[in-house]
C-alpha positions in Angstrom: -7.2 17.9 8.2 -9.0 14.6 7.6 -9.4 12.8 4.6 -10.3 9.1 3.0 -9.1 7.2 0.0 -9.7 4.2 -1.7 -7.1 1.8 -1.8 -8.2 -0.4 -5.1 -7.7 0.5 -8.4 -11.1 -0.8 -9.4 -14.4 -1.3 -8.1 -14.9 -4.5 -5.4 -18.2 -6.1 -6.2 -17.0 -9.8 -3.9 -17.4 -10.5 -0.6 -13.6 -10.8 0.5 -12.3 -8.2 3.1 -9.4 -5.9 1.7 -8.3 -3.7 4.3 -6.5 -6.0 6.6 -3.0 -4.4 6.3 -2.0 -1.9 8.9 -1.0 1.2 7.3 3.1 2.8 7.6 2.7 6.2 8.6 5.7 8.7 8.7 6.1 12.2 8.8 5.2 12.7 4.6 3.2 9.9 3.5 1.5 6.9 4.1 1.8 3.3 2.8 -1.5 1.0 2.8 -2.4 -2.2 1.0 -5.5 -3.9 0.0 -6.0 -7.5 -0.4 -7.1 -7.4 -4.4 -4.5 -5.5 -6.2 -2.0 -3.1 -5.0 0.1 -1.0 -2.5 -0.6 2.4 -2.7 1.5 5.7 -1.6 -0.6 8.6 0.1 1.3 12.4 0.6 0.2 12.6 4.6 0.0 16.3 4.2 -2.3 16.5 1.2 -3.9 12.7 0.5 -2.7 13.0 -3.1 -1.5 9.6 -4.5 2.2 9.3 -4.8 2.7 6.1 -6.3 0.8 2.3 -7.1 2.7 -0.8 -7.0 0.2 -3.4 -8.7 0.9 -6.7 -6.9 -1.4 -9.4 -8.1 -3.5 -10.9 -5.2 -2.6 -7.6 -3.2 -0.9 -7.2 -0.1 -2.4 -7.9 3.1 -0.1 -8.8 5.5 1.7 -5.6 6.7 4.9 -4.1 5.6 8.1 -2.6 7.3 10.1 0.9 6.8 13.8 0.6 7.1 16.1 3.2 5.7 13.6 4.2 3.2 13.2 1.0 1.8 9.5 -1.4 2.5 9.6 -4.5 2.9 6.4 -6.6 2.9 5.3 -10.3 1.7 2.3 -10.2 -1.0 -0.2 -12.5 -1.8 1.3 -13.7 -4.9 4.2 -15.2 -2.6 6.6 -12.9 -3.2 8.5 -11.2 -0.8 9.0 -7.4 -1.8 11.5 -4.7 -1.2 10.8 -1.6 -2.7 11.9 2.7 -2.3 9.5 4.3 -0.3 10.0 7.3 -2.0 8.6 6.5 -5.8 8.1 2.2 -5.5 10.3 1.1 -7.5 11.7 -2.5 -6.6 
């Protein structure tokens, strides 16, 4: 079963590139960031949006899954740790 999402929460009218973060994939969902505005939470078995951290600036530089937390640094210099199961910090 394939299927695409967008990442932003709105439209991207500039020129800057926002998919440079390599998505986290596990068995039930997958974790991608854009360079704009936010990390996002996708169900891997159905594509449905689980949850949206807004992050000013966006996330671009990658994150890492360690007993269900992520970890990633965002472009608003902060360094994030948050539960991969709803996003809460």
């Amino acid at each position: 079963h394939q299927w695409t999402r967008q990442t932003l929460e709105k439209p991207n009218f500039s020129g800057r590139r926002v998919h440079r973060f390599s998505p986290v994939v596990t068995e039930d969902a997958i974790y991608q960031g854009n360079a704009l505005d936010s990390l996002v939470a996708y169900s891997r078995p159905k594509g449905q949006e689980i949850w949206r951290l807004r992050v000013e600036e966006g996330v671009e530089g990658g994150a890492q899954l360690s007993e269900g937390l992520l970890y990633f640094g965002a472009n608003d210099g902060t360094l994030y740790a948050v539960r991969a199961q709803d996003g809460k910090t």
